[in-house]
N, CA and C atoms as an extended XYZ file, in Angstrom:
177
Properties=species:S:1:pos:R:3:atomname:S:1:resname:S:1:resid:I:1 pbc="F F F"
N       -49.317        8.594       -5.985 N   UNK     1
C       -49.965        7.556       -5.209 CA  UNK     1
C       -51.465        7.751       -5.217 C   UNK     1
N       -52.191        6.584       -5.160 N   UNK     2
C       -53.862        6.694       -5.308 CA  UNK     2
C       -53.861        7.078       -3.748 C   UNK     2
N       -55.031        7.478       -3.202 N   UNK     3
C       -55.071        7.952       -2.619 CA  UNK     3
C       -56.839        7.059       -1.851 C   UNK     3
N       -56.644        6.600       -0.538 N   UNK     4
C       -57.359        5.587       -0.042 CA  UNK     4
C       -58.898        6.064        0.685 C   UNK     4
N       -59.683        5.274        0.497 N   UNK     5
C       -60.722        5.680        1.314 CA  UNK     5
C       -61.397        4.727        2.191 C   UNK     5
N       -61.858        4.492        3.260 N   UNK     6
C       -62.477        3.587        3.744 CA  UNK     6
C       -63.005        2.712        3.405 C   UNK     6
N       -63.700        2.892        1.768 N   UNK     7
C       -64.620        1.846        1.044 CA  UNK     7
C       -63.132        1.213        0.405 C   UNK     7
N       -62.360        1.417        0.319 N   UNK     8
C       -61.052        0.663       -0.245 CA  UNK     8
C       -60.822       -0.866        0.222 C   UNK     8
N       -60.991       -0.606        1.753 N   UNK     9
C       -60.376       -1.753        2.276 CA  UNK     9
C       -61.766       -2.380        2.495 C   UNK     9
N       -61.304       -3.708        2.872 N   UNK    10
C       -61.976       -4.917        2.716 CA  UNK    10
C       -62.580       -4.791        4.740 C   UNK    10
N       -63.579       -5.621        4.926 N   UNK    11
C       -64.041       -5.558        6.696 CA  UNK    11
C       -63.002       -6.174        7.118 C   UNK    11
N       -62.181       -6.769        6.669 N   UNK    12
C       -60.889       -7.957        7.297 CA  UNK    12
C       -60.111       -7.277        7.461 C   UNK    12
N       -59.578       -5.662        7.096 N   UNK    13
C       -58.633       -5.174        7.111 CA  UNK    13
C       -59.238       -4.232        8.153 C   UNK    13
N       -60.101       -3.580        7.496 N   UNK    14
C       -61.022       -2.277        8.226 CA  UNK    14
C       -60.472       -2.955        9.730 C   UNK    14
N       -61.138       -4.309       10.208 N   UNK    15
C       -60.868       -4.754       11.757 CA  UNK    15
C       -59.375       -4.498       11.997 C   UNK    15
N       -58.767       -5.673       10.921 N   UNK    16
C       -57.027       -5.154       11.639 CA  UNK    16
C       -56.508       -3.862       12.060 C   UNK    16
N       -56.527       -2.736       10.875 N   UNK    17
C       -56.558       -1.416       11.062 CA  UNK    17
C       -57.214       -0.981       12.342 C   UNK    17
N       -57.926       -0.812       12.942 N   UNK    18
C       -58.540       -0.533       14.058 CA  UNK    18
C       -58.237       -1.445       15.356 C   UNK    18
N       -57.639       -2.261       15.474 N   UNK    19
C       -57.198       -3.229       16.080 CA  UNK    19
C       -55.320       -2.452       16.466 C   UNK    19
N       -54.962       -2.325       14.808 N   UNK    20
C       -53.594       -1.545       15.109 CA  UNK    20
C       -53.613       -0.324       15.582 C   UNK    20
N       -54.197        0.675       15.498 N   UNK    21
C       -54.501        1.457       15.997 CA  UNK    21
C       -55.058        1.356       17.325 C   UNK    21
N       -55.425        0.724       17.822 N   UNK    22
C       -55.861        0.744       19.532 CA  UNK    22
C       -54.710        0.806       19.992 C   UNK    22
N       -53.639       -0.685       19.413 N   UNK    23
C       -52.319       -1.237       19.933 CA  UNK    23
C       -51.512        0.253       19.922 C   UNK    23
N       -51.617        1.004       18.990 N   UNK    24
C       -50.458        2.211       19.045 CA  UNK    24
C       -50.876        2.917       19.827 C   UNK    24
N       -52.386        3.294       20.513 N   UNK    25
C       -52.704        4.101       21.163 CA  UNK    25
C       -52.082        4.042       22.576 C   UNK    25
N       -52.034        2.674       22.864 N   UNK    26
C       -51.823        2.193       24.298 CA  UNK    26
C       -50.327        1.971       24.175 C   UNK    26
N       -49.460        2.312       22.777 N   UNK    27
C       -48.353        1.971       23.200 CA  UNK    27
C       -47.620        3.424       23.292 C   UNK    27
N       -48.558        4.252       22.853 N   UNK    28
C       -48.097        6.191       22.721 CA  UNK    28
C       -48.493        6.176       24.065 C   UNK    28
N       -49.338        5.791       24.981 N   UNK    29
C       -49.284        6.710       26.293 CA  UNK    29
C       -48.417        6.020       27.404 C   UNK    29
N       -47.402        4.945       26.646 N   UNK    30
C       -46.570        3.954       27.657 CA  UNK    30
C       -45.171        4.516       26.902 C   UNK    30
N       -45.165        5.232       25.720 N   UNK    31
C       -43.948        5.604       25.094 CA  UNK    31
C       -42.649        6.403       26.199 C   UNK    31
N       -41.632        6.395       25.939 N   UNK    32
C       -40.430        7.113       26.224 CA  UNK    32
C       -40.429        8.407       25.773 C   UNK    32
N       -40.772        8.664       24.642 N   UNK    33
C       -40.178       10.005       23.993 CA  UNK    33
C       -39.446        9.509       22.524 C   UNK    33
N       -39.194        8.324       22.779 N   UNK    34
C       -37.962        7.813       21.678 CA  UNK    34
C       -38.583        7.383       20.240 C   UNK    34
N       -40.061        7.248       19.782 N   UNK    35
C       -40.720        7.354       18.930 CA  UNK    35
C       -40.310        5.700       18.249 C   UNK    35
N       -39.487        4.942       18.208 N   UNK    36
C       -39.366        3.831       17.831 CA  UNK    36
C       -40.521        2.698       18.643 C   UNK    36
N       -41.181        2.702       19.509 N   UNK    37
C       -41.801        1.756       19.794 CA  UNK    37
C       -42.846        1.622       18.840 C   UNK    37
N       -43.367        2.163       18.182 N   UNK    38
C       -44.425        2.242       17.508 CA  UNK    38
C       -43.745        1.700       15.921 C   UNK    38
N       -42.880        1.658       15.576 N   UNK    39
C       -41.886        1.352       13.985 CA  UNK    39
C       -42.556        0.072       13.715 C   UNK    39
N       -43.045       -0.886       14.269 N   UNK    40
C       -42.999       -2.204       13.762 CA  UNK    40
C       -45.221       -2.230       13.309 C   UNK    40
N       -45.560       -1.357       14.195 N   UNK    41
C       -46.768       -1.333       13.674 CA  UNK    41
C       -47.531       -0.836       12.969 C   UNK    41
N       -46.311        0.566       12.573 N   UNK    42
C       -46.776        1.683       11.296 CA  UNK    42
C       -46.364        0.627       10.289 C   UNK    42
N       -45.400       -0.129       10.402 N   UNK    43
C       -45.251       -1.129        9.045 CA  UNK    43
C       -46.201       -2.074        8.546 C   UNK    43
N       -47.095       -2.485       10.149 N   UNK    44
C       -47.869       -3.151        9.618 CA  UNK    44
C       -49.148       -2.437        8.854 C   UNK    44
N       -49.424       -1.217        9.015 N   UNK    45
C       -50.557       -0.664        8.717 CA  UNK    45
C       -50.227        0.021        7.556 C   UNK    45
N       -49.017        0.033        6.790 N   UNK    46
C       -48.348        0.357        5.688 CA  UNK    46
C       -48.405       -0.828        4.699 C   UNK    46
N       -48.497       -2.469        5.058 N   UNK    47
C       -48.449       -3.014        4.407 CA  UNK    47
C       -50.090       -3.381        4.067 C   UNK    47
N       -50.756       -3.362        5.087 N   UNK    48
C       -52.229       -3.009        4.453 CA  UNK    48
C       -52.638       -2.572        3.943 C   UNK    48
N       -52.126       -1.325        3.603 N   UNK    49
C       -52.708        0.294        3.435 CA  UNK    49
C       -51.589       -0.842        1.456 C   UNK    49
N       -50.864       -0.636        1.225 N   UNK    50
C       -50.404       -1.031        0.244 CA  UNK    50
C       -51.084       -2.335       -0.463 C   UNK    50
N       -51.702       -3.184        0.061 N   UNK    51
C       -52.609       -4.494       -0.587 CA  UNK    51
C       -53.817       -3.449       -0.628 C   UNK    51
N       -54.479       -2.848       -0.267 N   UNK    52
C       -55.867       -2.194       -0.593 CA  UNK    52
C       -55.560       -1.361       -1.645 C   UNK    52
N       -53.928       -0.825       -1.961 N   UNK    53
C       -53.844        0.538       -2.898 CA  UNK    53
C       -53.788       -0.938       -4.267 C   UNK    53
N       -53.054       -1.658       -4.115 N   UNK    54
C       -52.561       -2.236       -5.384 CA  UNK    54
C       -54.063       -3.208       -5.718 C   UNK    54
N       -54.965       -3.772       -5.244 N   UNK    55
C       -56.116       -4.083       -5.381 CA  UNK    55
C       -57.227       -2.623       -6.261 C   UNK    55
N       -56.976       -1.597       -5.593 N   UNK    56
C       -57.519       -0.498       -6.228 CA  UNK    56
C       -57.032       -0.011       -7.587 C   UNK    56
N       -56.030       -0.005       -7.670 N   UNK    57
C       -55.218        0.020       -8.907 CA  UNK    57
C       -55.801       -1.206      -10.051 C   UNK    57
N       -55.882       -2.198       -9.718 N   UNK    58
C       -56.219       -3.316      -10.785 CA  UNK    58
C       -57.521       -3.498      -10.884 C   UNK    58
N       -58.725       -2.290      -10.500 N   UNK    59
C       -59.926       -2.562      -10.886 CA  UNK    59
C       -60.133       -1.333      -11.794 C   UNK    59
């Protein structure tokens, strides 16, 4: 796998990313213990993180 750096992603993402990350922050100190609340937003930051790798790849 390439391997990502900040200059990778685009400012449109850079925001989302940091945006998802707030959301997980505030949803880790409301968590159970049960580690699934957070599943639906590592996906989203997985599918970002995957359009910046495959964009990097084709330059």
């Amino acid at each position: 796998m390439t391997d990502l750096r900040p200059s990778d992603f685009t400012l449109g993402e850079k925001a989302r990313l940091a945006g998802l990350v707030a959301r997980m922050a505030k949803r880790g100190l409301a968590d159970d213990g049960s580690g699934r609340v957070l599943q639906d937003l590592k996906r989203r930051v997985e599918r970002i993180e995957d359009t910046a790798r495959r964009r990097k790849q084709q330059q």
